[in-house]
N, C-alpha and C positions, 0 to 999 in steps of 0.2 A: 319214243325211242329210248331213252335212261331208264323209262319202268324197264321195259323190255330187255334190254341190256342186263339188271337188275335180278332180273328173274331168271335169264339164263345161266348167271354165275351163283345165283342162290344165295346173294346177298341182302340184308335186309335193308341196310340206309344208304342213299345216295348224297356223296359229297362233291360239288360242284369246284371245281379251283378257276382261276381266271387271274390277269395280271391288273390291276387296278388302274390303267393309263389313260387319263384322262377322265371324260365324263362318262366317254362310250360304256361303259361296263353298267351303270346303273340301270338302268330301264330292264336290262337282263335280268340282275341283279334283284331286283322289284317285282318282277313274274315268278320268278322260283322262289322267293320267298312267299307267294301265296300262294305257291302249289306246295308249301312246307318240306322244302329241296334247301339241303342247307350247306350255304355259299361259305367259301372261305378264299383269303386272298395270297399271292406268291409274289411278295419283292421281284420287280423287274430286275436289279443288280444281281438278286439270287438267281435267276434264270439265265442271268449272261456267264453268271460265272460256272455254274453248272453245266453250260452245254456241252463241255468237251470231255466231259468225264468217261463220254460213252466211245465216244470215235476220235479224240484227242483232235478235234476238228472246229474253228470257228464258224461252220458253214453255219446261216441260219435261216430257214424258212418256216412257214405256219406247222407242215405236221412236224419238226423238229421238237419244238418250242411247245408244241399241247404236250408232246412227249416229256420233256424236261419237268413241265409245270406238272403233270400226273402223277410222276416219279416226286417232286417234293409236298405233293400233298398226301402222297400214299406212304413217306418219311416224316408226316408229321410238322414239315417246315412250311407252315400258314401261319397267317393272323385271320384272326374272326372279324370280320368288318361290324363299326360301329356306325350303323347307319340311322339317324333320327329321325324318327315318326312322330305326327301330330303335333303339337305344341314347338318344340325342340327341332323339328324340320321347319319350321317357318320361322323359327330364331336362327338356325346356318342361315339361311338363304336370304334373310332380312339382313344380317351380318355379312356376308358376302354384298351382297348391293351397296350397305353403307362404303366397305371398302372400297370397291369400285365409286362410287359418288365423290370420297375426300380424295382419291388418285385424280379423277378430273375436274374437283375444285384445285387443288394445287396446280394441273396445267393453265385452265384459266387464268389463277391469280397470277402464275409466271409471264402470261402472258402482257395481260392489262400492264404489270410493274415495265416489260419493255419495251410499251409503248410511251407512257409516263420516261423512262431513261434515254430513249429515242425522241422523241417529239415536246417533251418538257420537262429537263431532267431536274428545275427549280421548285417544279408543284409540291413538293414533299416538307418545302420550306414553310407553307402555306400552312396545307394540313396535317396533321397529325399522321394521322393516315387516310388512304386513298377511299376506305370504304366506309367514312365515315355518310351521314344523309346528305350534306351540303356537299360534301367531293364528289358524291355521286350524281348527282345533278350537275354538278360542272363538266364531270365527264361525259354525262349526258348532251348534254347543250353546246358547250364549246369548251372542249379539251383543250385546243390548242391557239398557240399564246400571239399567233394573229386574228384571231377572234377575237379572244379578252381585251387587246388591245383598245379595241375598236367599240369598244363597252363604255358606260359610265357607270360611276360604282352604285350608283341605283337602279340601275336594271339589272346588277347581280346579284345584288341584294334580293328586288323582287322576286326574280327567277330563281333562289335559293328557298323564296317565301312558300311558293308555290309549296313545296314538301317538308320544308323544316318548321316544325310550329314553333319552338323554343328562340331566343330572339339570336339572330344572325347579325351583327352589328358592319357598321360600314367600314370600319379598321377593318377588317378582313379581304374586305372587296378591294380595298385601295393597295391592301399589301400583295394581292392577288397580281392587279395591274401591273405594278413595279416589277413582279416578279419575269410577268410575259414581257414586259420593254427588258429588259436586262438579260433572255434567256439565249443559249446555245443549242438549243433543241433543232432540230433537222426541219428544214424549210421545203423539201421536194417528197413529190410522194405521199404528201399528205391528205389526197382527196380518198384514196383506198384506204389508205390508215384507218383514218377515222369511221368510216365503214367497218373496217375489223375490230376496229377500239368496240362497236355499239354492239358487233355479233358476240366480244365475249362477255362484253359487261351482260346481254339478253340469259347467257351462259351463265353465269355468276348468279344474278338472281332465280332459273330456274332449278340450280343445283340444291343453292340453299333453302331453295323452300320442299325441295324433295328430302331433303336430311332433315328440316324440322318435322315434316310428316311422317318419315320414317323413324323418326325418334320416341315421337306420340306413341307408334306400332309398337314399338321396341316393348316400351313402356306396359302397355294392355297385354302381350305377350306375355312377360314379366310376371305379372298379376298371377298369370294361369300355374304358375310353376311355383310347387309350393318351397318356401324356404329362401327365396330370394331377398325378403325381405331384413333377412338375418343376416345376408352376406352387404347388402348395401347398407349394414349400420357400423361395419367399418370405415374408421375417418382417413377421406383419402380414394376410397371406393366406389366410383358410380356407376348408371346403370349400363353406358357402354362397355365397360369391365366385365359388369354380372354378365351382362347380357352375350360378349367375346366368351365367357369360361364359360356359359351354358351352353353354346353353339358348336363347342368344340368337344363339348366333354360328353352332352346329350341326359341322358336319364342318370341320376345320382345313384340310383337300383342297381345298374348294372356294374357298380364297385363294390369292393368287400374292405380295400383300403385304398390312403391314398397313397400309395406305391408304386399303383395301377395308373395313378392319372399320372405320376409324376415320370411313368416311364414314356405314359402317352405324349408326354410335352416334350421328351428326348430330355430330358435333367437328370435323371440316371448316371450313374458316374462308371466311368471303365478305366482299367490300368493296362498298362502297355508294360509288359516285362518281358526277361527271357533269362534263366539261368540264374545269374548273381546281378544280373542289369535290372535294375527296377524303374521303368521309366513316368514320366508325368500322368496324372491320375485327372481327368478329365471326364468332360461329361459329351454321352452318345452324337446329340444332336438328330437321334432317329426320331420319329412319330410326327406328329404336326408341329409344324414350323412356326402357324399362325398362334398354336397357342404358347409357345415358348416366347414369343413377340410379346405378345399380349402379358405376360407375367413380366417381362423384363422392362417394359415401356411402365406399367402400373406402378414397378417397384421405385423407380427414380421418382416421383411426387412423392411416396409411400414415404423413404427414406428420408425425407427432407422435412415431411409436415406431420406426418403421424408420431407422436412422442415414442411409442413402444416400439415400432420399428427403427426408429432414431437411433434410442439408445441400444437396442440390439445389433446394429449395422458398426457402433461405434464400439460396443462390446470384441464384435467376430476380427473387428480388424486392430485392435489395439491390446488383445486379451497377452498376456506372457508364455503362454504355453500354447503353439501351433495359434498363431495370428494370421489369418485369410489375406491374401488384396483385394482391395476394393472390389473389381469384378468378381470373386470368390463371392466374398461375402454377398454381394446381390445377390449371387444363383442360388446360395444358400438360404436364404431370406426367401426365393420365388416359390424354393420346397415345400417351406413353411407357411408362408402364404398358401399355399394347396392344401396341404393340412387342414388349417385354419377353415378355409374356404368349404370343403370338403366335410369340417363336424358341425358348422353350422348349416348348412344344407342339409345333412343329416338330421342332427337333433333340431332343428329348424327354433336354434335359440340366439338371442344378440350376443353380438361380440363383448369379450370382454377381455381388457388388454394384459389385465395382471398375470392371464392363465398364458402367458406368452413366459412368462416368467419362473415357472412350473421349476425347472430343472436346472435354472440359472439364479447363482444364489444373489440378492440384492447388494451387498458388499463388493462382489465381481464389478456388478455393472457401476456404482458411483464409483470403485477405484481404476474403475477404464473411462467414464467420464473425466 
């Protein structure tokens, strides 16, 4: 039908537009790209705000909306979809599952900790933490502190033996006791509970053993993509990192600078003015969400244990002439980190922190130390 179309207009290339909502568009999206039909995509906002241009009308149904959408890709107002193939598709979609996996380890863990606050709010005195190998067997066996009671502190010790090889001493078992004779924990209701306590702890261990094996993946994925190995010789930088900026960013090819990525992350800067009003100077927040996250989350360890980022972070916001605050300076630092990230993936060579230093004279930074 679009050859044909095609040919009656006497046109030579067919441009596909679509509005990018959701998942549905892909699978589409993937056949016209092997029929070498080339796809471009139309901001849903842009299409709400455009539809009244014509009929000064919010009405909206499907052939309104193809009309709106054909009108801004025949104006030029598209984005080229960066969609990853081979390698680079199976690091999105490895990276999307992790996401999802640490969203439902944190419900679990929230969970387990209100059962512990409900039914034995003392256990925390005990251990360290809940998910150590001996807590985990307690929880297993008898969570709750009319069981332990009922114990002597040699068959919790045994019962600890079972899975902890390292020596479990009997001061623990007895301070264990003490703790369930002494506790306010909730005495009704406790036959479900602990039924629920075993489905999330079952939960808990089958999460993590899916992130350590998709972590493995991550890793062998990793391997395949050249110049990775230059970007995790940053200190401070692992391979969940690499692995987030390759997921998102896809083929290092398809940039010319990193301008492109930084606009992709939404860190781009826009001013708000009007006449002699010059208003605050902020940054878009358009393109992927998850990779602006992901630079922003990396740069808090960065800034704290990387010496070069340290002292540039402490540079941006203590300098005499136009000093950033603190959030400033991060976003300004996550640019940079693009950068960074971006000429070693490129010239697929190790970091090296002095080249941080380039434009910023050494004087600066010890008299803002």
């Amino acid at each position: 039908m679009d050859v044909k179309i095609k040919d009656k207009h006497e046109k030579e290339d067919i441009i596909v537009g679509m509005e990018p909502t959701g998942h549905y568009w892909l699978n589409l999206a993937q056949l016209l790209r092997e029929k070498k039909i080339k796809i471009v995509l139309v901001n849903p906002s842009h299409t709400k705000k455009s539809k009244e241009l014509d009929d000064n009308s919010p009405t909206k149904n499907d052939k309104k909306d193809a009309k709106v959408i054909a009108q801004l890709v025949k104006d030029g107002r598209y984005s080229e979809p960066n969609i990853p193939v081979g390698v680079y598709a199976n690091i999105r979609v490895a990276m999307t599952h992790m996401e999802r996996l640490n969203k439902d380890l944190q419900r679990v863990i929230g969970k387990i900790h209100q059962f512990i606050d409900k039914y034995f709010p003392e256990y925390l005195t005990v251990f360290k933490g809940w998910d150590g190998k001996a807590s985990l067997v307690t929880l297993k066996t008898f969570p709750l502190p009319s069981e332990i009671i009922e114990m002597k502190p040699e068959e919790i010790v045994l019962t600890w033996k079972t899975e902890v090889k390292r020596a479990v001493g009997i001061k623990r078992a007895k301070k264990l006791i003490k703790a369930a004779e002494n506790s306010i924990g909730l005495t009704e209701g406790i036959e479900i509970a602990k039924f629920e306590l075993n489905y999330f702890l079952n939960q808990y261990e089958i999460i993590t053993s899916q992130i350590k094996q998709l972590t493995i993946k991550l890793e062998n994925l990793l391997k395949k993509v050249p110049g990775t190995e230059a970007m995790l010789s940053i200190k401070g930088v692992g391979i969940k990192t690499v692995a987030g900026f390759v997921s998102e960013v896809g083929d290092i090819n398809n940039y010319e600078h990193p301008r492109q990525i930084q606009k992709l992350a939404g860190l781009n800067l826009m001013e708000n003015s009007s006449g002699k009003h010059k208003g605050r100077t902020c940054i878009t927040k358009r393109g992927r969400a998850k990779l602006r996250s992901l630079l922003y989350r990396v740069m808090l360890p960065l800034v704290a244990k990387n010496n070069e980022f340290k002292e540039l972070h402490q540079y941006y916001t203590t300098r005499s002439k136009n000093p950033l605050k603190k959030k400033q300076s991060l976003v300004a630092l996550c640019c940079k980190l693009i950068r960074i990230l971006f000429a070693l993936w490129k010239k697929k060579e190790k970091y090296d922190g002095e080249k941080l230093f380039r434009n910023i004279k050494r004087s600066n930074l010890q008299g803002a130390a």
